[in-house]
C-alpha positions in Angstrom: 0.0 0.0 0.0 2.7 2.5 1.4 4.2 2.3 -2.9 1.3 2.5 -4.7 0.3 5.9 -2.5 3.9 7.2 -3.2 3.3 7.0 -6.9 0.6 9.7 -7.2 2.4 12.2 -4.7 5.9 11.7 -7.6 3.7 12.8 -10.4 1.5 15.3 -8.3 5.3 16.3 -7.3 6.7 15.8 -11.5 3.4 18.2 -12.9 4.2 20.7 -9.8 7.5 21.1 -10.6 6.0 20.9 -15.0 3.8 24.0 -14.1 6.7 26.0 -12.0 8.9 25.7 -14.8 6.1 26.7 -17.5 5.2 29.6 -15.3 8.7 30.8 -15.2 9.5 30.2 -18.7 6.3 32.0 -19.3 7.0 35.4 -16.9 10.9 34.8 -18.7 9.6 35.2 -22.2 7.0 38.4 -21.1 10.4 39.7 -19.2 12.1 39.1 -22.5 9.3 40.2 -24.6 8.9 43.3 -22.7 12.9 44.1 -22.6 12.7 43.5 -26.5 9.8 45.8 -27.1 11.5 48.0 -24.5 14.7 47.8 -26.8 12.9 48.6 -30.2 11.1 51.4 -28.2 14.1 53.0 -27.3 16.3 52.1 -30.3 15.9 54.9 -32.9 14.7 53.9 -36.7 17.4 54.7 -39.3 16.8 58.1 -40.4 14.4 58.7 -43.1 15.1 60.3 -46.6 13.6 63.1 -46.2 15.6 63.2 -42.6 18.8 62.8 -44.2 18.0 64.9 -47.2 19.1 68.0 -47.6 16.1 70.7 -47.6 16.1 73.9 -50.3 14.1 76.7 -48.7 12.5 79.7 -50.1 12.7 83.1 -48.5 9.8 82.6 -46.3 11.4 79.4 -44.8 9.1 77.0 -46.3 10.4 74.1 -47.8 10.5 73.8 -51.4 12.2 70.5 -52.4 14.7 68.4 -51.2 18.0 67.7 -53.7 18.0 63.6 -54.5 19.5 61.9 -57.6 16.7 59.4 -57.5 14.4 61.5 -59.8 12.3 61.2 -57.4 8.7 63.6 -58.0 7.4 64.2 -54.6 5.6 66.8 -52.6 4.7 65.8 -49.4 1.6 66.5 -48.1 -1.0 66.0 -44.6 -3.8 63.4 -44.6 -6.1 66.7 -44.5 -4.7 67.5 -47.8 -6.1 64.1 -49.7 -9.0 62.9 -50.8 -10.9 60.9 -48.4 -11.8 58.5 -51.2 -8.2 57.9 -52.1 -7.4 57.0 -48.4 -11.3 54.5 -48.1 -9.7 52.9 -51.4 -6.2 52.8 -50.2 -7.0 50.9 -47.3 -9.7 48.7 -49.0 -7.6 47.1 -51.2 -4.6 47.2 -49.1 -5.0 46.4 -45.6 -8.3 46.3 -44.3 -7.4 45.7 -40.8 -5.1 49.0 -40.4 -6.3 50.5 -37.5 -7.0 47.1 -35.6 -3.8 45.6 -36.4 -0.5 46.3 -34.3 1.7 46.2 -37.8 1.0 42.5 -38.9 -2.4 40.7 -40.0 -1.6 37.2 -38.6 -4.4 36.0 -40.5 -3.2 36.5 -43.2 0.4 35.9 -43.0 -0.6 32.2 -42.1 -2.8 31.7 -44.9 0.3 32.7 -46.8 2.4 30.5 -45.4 0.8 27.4 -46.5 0.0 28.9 -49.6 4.1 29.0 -49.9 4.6 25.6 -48.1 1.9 24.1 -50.6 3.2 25.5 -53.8 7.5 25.3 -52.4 8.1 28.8 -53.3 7.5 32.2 -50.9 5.1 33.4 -53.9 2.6 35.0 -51.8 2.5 37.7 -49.3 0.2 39.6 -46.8 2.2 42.9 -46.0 0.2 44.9 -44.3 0.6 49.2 -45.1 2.9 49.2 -42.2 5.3 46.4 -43.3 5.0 48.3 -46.8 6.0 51.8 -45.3 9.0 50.0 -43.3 10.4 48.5 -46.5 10.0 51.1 -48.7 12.0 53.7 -46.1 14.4 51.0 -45.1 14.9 47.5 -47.2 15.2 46.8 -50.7 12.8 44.0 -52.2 14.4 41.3 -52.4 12.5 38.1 -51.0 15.1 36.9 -48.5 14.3 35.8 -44.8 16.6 37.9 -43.6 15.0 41.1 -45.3 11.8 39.6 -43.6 13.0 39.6 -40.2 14.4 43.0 -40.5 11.2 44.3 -41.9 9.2 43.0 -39.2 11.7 44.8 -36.7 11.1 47.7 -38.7 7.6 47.3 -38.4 7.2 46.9 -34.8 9.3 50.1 -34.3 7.0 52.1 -36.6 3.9 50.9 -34.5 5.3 51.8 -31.4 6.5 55.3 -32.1 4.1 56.4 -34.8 0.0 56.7 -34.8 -1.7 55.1 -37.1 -2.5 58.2 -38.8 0.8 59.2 -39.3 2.2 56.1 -40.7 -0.9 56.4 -43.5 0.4 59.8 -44.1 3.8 58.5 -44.6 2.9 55.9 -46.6 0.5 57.8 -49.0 3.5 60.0 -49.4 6.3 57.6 -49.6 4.8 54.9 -52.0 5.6 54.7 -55.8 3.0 55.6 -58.4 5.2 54.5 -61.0 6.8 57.0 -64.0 9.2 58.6 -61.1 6.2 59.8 -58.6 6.6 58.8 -55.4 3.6 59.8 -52.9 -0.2 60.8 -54.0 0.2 64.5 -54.3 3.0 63.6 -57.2 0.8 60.7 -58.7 -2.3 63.2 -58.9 -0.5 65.8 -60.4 1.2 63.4 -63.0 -2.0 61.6 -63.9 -4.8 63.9 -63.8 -3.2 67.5 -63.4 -4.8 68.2 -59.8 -3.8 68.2 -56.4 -4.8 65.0 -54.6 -7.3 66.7 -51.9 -9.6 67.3 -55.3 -9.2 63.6 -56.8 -12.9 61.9 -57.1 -14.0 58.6 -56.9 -12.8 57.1 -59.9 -9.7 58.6 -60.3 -9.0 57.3 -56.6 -9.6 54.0 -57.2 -7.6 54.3 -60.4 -4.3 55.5 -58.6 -5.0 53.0 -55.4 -4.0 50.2 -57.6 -0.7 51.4 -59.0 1.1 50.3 -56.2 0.7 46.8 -56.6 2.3 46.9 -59.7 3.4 50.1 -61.0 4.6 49.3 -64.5 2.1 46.8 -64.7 -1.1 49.0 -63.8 0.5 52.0 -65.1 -2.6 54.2 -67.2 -0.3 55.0 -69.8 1.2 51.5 -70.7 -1.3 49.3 -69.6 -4.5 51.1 -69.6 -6.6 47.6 -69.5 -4.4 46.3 -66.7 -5.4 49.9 -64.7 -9.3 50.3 -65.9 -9.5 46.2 -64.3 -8.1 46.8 -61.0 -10.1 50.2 -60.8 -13.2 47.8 -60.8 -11.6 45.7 -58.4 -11.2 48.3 -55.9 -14.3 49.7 -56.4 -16.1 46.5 -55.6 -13.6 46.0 -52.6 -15.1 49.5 -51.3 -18.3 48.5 -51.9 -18.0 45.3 -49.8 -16.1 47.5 -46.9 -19.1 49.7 -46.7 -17.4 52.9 -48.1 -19.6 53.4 -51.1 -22.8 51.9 -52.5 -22.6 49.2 -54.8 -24.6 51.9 -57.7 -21.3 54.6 -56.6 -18.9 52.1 -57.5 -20.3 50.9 -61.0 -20.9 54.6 -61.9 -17.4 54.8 -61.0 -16.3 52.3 -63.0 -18.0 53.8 -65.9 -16.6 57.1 -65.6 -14.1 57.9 -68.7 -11.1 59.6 -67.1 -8.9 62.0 -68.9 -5.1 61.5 -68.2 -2.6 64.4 -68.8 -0.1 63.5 -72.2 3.0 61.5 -70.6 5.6 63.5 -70.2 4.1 67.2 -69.9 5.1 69.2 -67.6 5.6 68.3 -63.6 3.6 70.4 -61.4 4.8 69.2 -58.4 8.2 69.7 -59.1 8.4 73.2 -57.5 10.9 75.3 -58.7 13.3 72.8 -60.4 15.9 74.7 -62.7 16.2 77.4 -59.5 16.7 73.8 -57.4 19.6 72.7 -59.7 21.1 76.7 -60.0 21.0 76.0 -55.9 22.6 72.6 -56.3 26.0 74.1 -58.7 26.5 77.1 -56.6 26.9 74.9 -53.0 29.3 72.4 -54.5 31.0 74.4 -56.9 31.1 77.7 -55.6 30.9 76.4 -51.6 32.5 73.6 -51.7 30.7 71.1 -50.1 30.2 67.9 -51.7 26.8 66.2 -53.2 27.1 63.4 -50.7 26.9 66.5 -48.3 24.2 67.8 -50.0 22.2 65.1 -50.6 22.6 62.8 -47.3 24.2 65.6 -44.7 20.9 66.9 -43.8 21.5 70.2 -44.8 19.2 74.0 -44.6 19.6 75.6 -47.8 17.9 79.2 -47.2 17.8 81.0 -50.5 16.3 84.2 -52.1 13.0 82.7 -53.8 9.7 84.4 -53.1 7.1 81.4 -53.6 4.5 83.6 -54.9 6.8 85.4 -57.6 7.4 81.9 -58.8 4.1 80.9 -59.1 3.2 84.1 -61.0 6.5 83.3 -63.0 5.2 79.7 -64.2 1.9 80.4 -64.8 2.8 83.4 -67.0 5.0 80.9 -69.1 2.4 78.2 -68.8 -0.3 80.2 -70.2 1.9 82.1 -72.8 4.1 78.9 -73.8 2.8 76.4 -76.2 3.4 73.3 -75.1 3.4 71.2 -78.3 5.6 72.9 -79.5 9.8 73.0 -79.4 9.7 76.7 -77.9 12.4 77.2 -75.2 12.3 79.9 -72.7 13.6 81.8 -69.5 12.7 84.2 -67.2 14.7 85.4 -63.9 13.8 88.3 -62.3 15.4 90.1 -59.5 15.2 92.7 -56.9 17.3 95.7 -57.8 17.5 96.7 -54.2 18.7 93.6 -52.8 20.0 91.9 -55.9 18.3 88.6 -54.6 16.9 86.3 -57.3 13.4 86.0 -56.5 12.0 83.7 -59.4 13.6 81.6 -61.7 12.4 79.6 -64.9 14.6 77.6 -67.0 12.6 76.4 -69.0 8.8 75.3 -69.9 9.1 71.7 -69.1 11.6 70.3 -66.3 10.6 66.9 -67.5 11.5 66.6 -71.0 14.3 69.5 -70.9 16.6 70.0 -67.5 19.0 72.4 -69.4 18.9 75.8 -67.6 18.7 78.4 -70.3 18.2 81.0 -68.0 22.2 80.6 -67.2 22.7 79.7 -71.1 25.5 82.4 -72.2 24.9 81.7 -75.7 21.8 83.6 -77.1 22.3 87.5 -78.4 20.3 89.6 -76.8 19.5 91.8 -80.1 17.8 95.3 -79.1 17.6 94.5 -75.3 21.2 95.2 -75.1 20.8 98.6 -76.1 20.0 100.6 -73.3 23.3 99.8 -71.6 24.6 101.3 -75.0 22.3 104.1 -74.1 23.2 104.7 -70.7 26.9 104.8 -71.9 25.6 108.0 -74.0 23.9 109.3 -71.2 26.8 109.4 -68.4 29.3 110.7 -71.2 27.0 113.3 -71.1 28.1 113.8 -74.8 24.4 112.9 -75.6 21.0 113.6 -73.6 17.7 112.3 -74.8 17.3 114.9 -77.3 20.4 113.5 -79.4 19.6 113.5 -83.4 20.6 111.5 -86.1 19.5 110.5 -89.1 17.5 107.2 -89.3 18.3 106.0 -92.9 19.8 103.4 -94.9 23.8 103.6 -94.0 27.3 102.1 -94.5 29.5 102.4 -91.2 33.2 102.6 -91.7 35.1 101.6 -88.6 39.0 100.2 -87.2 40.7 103.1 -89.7 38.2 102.5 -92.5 39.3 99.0 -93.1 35.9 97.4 -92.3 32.6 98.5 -92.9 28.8 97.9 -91.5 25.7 98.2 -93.1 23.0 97.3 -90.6 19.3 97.7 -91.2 16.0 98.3 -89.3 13.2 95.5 -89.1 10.5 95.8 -92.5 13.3 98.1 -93.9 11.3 101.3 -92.1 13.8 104.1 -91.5 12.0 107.5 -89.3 14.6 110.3 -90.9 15.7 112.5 -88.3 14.7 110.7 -84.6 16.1 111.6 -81.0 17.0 109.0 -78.2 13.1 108.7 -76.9 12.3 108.0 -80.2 14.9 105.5 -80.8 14.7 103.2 -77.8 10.8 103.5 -77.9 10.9 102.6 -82.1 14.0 100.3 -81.6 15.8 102.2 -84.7 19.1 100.2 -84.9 20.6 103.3 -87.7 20.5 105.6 -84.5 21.9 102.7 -82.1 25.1 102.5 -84.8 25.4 106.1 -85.1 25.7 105.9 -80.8 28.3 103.5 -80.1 30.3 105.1 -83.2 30.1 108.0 -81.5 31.0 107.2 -77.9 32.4 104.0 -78.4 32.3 100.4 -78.4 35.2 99.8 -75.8 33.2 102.3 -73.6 29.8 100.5 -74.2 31.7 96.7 -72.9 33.2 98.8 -70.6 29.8 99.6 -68.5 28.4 96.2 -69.6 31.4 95.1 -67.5 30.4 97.6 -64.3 26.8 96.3 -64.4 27.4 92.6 -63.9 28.0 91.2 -67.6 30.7 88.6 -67.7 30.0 87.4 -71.0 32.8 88.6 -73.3 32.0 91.3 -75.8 33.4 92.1 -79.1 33.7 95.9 -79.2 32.8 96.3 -82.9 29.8 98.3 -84.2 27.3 95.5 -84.3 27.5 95.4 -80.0 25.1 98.5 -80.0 22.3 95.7 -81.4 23.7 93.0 -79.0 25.6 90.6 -81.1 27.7 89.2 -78.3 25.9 86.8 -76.4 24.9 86.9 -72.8 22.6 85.3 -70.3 19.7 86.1 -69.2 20.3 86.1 -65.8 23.1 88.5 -66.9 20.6 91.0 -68.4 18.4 91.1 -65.7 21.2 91.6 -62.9 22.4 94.2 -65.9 18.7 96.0 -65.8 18.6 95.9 -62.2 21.5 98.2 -61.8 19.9 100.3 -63.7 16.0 100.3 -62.4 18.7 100.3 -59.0 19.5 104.1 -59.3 22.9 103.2 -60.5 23.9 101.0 -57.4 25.2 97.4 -58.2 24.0 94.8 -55.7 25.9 91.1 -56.0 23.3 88.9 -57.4 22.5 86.6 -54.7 20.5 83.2 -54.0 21.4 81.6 -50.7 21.1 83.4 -47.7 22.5 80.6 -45.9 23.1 77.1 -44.9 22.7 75.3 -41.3 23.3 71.7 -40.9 21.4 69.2 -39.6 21.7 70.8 -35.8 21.0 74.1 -36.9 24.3 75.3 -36.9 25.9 78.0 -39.3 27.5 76.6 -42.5 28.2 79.3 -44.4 26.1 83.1 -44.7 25.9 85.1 -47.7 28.2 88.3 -46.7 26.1 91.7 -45.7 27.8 93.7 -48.8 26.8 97.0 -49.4 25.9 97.8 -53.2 28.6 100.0 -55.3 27.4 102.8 -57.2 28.9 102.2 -60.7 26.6 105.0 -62.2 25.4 108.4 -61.6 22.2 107.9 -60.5 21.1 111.1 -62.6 22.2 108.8 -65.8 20.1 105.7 -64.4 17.0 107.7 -64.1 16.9 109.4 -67.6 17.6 106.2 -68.9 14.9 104.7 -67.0 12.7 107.8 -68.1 13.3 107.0 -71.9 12.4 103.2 -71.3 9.4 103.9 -70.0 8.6 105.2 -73.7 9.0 101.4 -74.9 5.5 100.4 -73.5 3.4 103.9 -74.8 1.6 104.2 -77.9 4.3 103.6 -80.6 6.7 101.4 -78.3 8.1 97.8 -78.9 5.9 97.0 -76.1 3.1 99.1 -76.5 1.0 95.3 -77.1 1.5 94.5 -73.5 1.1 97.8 -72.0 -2.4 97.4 -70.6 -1.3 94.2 -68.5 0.6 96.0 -66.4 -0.4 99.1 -64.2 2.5 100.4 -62.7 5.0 102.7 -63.5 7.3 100.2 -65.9 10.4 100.5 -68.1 12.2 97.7 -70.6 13.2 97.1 -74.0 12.5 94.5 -76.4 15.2 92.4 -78.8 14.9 90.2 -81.2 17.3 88.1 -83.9 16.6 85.9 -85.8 17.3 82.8 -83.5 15.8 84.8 -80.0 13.1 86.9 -78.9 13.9 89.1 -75.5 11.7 91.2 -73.0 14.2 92.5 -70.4 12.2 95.2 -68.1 11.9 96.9 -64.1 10.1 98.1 -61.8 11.3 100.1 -58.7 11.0 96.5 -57.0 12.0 93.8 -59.7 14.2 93.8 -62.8 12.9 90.4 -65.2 14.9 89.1 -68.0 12.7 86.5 -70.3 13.7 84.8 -73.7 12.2 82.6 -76.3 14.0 80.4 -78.9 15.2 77.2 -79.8 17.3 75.0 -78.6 18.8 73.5 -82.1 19.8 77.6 -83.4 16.5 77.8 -85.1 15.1 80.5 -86.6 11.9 82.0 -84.8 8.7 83.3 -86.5 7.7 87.0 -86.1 4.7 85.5 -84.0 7.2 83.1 -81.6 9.8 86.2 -80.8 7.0 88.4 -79.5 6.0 85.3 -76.7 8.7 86.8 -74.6 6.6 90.7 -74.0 3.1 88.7 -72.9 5.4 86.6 -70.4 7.3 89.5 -69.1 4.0 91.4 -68.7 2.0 88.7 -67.4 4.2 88.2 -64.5 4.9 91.5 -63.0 1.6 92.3 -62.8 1.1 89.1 -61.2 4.2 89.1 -59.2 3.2 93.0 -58.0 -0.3 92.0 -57.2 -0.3 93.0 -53.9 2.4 95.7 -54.0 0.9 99.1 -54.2 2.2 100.9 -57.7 5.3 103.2 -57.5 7.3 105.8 -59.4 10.6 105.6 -60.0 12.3 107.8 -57.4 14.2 110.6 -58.4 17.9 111.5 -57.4 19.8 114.1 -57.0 21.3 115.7 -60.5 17.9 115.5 -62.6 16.2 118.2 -64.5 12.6 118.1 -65.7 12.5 120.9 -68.3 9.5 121.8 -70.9 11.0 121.4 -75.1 9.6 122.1 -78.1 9.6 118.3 -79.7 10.1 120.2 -83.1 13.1 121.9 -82.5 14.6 120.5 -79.1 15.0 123.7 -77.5 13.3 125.0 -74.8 9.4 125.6 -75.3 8.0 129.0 -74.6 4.6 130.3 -74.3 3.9 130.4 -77.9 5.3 126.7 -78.8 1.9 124.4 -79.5 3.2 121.5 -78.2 5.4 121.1 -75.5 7.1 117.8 -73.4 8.8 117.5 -70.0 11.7 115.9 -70.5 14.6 115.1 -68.1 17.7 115.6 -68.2 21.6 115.2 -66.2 21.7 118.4 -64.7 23.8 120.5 -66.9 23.3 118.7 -70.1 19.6 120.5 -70.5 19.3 122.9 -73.8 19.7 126.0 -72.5 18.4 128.1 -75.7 14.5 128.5 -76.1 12.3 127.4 -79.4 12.3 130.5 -81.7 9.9 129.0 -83.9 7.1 130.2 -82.5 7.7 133.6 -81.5 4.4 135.8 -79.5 3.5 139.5 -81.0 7.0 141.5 -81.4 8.9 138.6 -81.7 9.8 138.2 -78.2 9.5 134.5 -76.6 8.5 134.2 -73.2 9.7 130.3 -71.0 6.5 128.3 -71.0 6.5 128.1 -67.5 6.1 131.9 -67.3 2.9 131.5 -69.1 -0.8 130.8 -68.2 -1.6 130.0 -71.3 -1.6 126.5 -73.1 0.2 123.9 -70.7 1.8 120.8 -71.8 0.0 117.9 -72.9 -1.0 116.3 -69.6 0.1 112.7 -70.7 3.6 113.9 -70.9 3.8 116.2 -68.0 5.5 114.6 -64.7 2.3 115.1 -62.7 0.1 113.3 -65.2 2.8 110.2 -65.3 2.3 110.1 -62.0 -1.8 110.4 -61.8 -2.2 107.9 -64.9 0.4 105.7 -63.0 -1.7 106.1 -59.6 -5.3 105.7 -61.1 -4.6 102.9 -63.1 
């Protein structure tokens, strides 16, 4: 009896000791399951791209862009910002079981398992959005076990430190829409030409199932492929409770219209301006790409977001975009000399050349002015200079070469002054000029007001012949619509690392007066003629209401607007890349664009005059005979002068009863036409 009692007590005693042991390896693997989550809880993730990435500001501080090499489109933007559809259809097809799961759907991850056990191959999967996010931020593809067990690492760490909203915000932002967009906002704006917060229905469902396969439901090269899994979705929202069953088959039967592959990125913002950024840091700087790609970097630069807006619509609208038109546009602040908007070019996609930096395009006409102002600060000319506008051969370097240029339609004006000249674009009186002052004296001030280009001093400079670029005509203009002062042309303001501190500042240099103020005003009051009734730009003069100057150019390869205002000096071109010649219609794109933009720019700056210096006199002529007008003169112009280069001797045309002559200003009697007196400039200016 005493044995067969003991036997129960040694396996009550074995399955005591069997539950002792299972209760301590069970509070040893919570211990050890609580230290591990503890560990991935405190371990930091590697840092993201857009961590590591350097950042390109504009001068607000927003961020623009960030530089990559991975021709990456993106734009990031807030759940807020995206359809709601989009994000129902997303999750729908996806991952159901988002906001219930902790990172993995176990349910489904077993039923792939023996799907793989069954068929001897790991051909299926059941990623859940998380597991997605983690290995498109931190793992390649590839289908090893080792990827898998960092990805569910990964995974676990997003959960923990993340919400669920914000790892569906990364994702939507992170995933790849195939053709080189990565997150919705790019997708949408590729596909459809919208932001993402205005997709509908359809168009949502369409884009939900790109990710899958990219190429493979791509719109553009599989448009079957992408109108199928549309359906599918559709249906999978329907069964979810998202839509009605009638929602998703009117859905399915909406014909969506795709923008043309390869038009124009919209959500690139900014790109040629990004690259500009990209050249000056490591070529001018000297720091490295790696360091500007990966060294988490602050790039604060000069660009005013809304100017650059105004900058692409203008080309957008004016710009065909069929056709193999190039053009630029840069426009800066003469006080500053800041670069506030930059355009390269009308499609960043198909063409990343910069050819607002190109230094090979002649200017034509545009150049004249600094030819002009030349003139004007020998004070060997004033705008009441004559010559004679006619057919001419120019004999120059001791007769041994000659010149014969020509105006455009063969239409010569006989005797014509400066206004009349720069307003007309006569290219007889521009020759005459730079004979007369010139042409080393004319590269000389090119040369004081920023152009690095080389010129040729010959004749044929005065009608800009020597090519330069346009960011070196508006930096040129801005000295002028400046007052004379010469501000360095400047984009970055500076650049922190990734802890904020200092990496370089742009230096707080004062601007050099290179011309007499008194020179850069009467120049500035002659351009203004370019855009009144028998201007160059009289076309696009009722775009803009403010007080404006600028001169056209054109050649037979390029058309050029190149124009100020007291707050921004624009440079914009039109051509071809290939040295093809432009049509009469093509060359006159570049006035609309110029026009278009200020105004647009300006919107919300109040209108100004161009402020007058020191060394300027307004005086009343006779435009017959250039002399002073007196009482008796019938019509009479204020126009200004370099103090000291004013006629001095008064119109004795149109002598009163005797034949005395009495200064117009003396008189009561018959004032100057009011849209040429200073005070009506400045109502018409005002009102307008």
């Amino acid at each position: 009896m005493p044995r067969d009692s003991a036997k129960p007590k040694v396996k009550r005693h074995r399955l005591r000791r069997l539950i002792r042991l299972a209760a301590v390896m069970t509070v040893l693997m919570v211990l050890a399951a609580g230290a591990l989550l503890g560990y991935l809880y405190n371990k930091p993730l590697p840092p993201i791209g857009d961590d590591i990435r350097s950042r390109l500001l504009d001068a607000r501080g927003n961020v623009l862009t960030t530089f990559t090499t991975d021709g990456r489109s993106r734009n990031p933007v807030t759940l807020d910002q995206i359809a709601p559809e989009l994000i129902q259809a997303t999750l729908a097809v996806e991952d159901r079981k988002f906001y219930s799961h902790s990172g993995f759907d176990l349910k489904g991850m077993a039923r792939a398992v023996l799907a793989n056990l069954e068929t001897g191959e790991r051909s299926q999967g059941a990623s859940t959005l998380t597991q997605q996010l983690a290995r498109n931020l931190y793992l390649t593809h590839e289908k090893t076990w080792t990827r898998k067990a960092k990805e569910a690492v990964y995974t676990m760490q997003l959960e923990m430190k993340y919400s669920k909203k914000e790892i569906l915000n990364m994702y939507l932002n992170e995933i790849y829409y195939g053709h080189g967009a990565y997150g919705i906002e790019a997708a949408s704006r590729m596909y459809f030409g919208k932001a993402a917060a205005d997709l509908n229905l359809a168009e949502s469902a369409l884009l939900a199932g790109i990710p899958k396969g990219p190429t493979y439901y791509s719109p553009y090269t599989h448009p079957d492929n992408a109108k199928k899994r549309q359906s599918i979705i559709l249906n999978s929202m329907a069964q979810v409770g998202d839509i009605t069953e009638e929602q998703a088959e009117e859905a399915a039967r909406t014909v969506l219209s795709f923008k043309p592959q390869g038009q124009k990125d919209t959500v690139v913002l900014a790109p040629y301006f990004r690259d500009y950024i990209r050249g000056l840091v490591t070529d001018t700087l000297g720091i490295s790409n790696d360091e500007l790609e990966l060294g988490g970097l602050n790039v604060y630069t000069t660009l005013d977001p809304d100017m650059q807006q105004a900058a692409e619509e203008a080309v957008d609208k004016e710009m065909d975009p069929a056709s193999e038109l190039e053009t630029a546009l840069v426009s800066i602040d003469p006080r500053t000399g800041y670069i506030k908007a930059m355009v390269g070019g009308k499609n960043y996609r198909s063409n990343q050349f910069n050819h607002a930096l190109a230094t090979t395009r002649q200017p034509g006409s545009s150049f004249k002015p600094i030819m002009y102002l030349t003139a004007l600060s020998s004070k060997t000319m004033t705008g009441l200079s004559v010559f004679n506008s006619q057919p001419t051969l120019f004999h120059y370097d001791n007769n041994r070469k000659t010149y014969q240029p020509k105006n455009f339609g063969d239409k010569y004006l006989g005797e014509i002054n400066m206004r009349q000249a720069i307003a007309a674009s006569d290219n007889i009186y521009a020759v005459n000029t730079i004979m007369k002052i010139g042409a080393d004296h004319v590269a000389e001030m090119a040369s004081r007001l920023g152009i690095k280009s080389p010129l040729q001093s010959v004749p044929s400079l005065a009608l800009g012949t020597s090519p330069v670029s346009p960011l070196e005509m508006a930096s040129a203009f801005a000295v002028i619509g400046g007052g004379g002062v010469r501000q360095p042309v400047t984009a970055i303001l500076k650049i922190t690392d990734s802890k904020g501190e200092l990496v370089y500042e742009a230096p707080q240099a004062k601007g050099e007066q290179v011309v007499e103020p008194a020179a850069a005003y009467v120049l500035t009051r002659l351009m203004e003629g370019v855009f009144e009734s028998g201007g160059t730009g009289n076309r696009v003069a009722s775009i803009i209401k403010r007080p404006v100057a600028g001169k056209t150019g054109t050649t037979d390869t390029d058309g050029w607007m190149v124009g100020f205002t007291p707050e921004l000096s624009t440079a914009v071109w039109v051509g071809y890349d290939k040295g093809r010649d432009i049509a009469t219609s093509d060359g006159r794109r570049a006035a609309p664009i110029f026009a278009e933009y200020t105004e647009k720019a300006l919107a919300n700056v109040p209108p100004k005059i161009f402020p007058i210096p020191d060394g300027v006199v307004s005086v009343y002529i006779n435009p017959e005979s250039g002399k002073l007008a007196t009482a008796a003169c019938p019509e009479k112009e204020l126009e200004t002068f370099i103090s000291g280069t004013e006629p001095t001797a008064y119109c004795d045309e149109h002598s009163t009863t005797g034949g005395e002559t009495a200064p117009a200003e003396e008189s009561p009697a018959a004032p100057a036409r009011e849209e040429h007196s200073l005070w009506g400039d400045i109502k018409r200016w005002w009102l307008n």
